[in-house]
N, C-alpha and C positions, 0 to 999 in steps of 0.2 A: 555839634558837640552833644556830649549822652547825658546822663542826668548824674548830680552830683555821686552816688553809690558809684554810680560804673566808673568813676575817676578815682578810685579808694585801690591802693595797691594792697597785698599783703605781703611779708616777705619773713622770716626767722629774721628775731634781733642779732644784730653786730655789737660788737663790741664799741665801733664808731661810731653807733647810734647814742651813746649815755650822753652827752648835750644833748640831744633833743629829748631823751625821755627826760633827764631831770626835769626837762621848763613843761612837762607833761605834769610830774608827778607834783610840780611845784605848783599847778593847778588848783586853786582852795577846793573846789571842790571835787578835787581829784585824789588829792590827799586825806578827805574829811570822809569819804567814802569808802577808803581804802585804810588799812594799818597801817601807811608810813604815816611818817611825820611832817610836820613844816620844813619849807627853808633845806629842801635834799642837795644833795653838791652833785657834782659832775665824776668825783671820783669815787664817792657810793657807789653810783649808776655805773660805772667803769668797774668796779671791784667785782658787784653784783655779776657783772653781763661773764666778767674772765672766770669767776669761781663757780658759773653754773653750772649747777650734774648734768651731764649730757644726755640723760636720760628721758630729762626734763623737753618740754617745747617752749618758747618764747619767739612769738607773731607780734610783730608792727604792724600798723597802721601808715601808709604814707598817703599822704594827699599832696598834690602840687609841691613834690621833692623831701616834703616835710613831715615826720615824726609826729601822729594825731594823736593816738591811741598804742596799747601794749596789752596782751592776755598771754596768759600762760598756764599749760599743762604740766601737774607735779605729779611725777610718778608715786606709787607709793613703794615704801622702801623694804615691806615685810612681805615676804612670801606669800602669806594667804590673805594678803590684799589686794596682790599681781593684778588684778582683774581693776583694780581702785585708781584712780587720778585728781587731785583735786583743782581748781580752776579758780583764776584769778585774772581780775583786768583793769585796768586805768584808761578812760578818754581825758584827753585834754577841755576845759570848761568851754573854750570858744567852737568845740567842734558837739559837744553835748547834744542829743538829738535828733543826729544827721545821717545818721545808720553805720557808724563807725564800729558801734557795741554788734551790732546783726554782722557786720562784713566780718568780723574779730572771730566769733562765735559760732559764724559760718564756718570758716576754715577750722575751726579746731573741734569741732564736732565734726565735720570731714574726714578729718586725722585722729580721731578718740574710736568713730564708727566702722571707716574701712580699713585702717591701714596700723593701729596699736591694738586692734583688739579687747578696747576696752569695754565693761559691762554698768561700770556706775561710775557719774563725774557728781564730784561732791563740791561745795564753795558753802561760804558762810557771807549775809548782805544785812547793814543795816536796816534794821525793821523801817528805817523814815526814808530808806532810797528807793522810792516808789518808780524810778524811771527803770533803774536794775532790776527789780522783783517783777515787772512789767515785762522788761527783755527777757531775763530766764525763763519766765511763764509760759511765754510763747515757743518758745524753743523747747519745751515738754517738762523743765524741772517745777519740782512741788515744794514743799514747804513740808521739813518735816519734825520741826520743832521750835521753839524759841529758846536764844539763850540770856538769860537774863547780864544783867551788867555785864555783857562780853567786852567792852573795851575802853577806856576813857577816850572822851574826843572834848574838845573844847570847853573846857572844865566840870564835867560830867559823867556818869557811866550811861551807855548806851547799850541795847538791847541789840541782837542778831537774831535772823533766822539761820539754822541748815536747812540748805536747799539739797536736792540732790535729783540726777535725772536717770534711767535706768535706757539702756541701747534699747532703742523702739524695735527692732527686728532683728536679733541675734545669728549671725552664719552659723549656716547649716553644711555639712560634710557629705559631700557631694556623695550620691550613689553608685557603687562599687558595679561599675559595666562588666556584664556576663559574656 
């Protein structure tokens, strides 16, 4: 048997996926790191998955049949951003650690680099989620600002960074054979 990563599936969310992702996002510290709230339903996650712009990507995470983790590419929606996507992800608390956030981030920097053509993936990560700031880091995004009280989280405002990472090597238009 291979090591826990190489058993980490990835696949585009279904819409049969929203029970597993709620008891994802219902993760304290899945939801504390993220902009939802507590206590998410099943038919959020349902509503969420059927109304999403196609535009957009959303990648699971399955480990042994089951619903670990979720990230997702948003296009952006104005023309002279076309080039723009912003990026967002939830691991489940019991899988935190385990390379769920790398396997997730793999695949959609994949599909951001060879295959949408994009040039800058943007996200925003609480300044105290040092295991996130840690993963994006490695994966080439910076830090390119702080936002002050960006969000209330458990009776408090909390601070954010904008992260942002630029395609490390941009295609080139092959040369015109004489």
């Amino acid at each position: 048997m291979g090591n826990f990563t190489s058993m980490i599936h990835i696949r585009r969310a279904e819409v049969s996926d929203a029970a597993q992702l709620q008891r994802v996002f219902a993760s304290g510290g899945t939801y504390a790191g993220t902009l939802q709230l507590p206590h998410p339903t099943t038919e959020i996650w349902q509503e969420r998955l059927e109304k999403a712009d196609p535009n957009d990507t959303r990648l699971v995470a399955i480990y042994d049949g089951v619903v670990v983790g979720m990230a997702s590419l948003h296009m952006e929606k104005k023309q002279r951003r076309s080039h723009v996507a912003s990026l967002g992800m939830g691991v489940a608390d019991s899988f935190s650690g385990r390379g769920i956030g790398t396997a997730l981030l793999t695949e959609l920097l994949n599909l951001s680099d060879n295959w949408l053509n994009l040039l800058r993936l943007e996200l925003t990560v609480f300044c105290d989620n040092t295991a996130a700031i840690h993963l994006y880091k490695k994966f080439g995004f910076e830090k390119e600002g702080t936002m002050r009280a960006y969000a209330f989280r458990n009776g408090q405002y909390v601070d954010s960074y904008a992260m942002a990472r630029l395609h490390p090597k941009q295609a080139m238009i092959p040369l015109r054979e004489t």
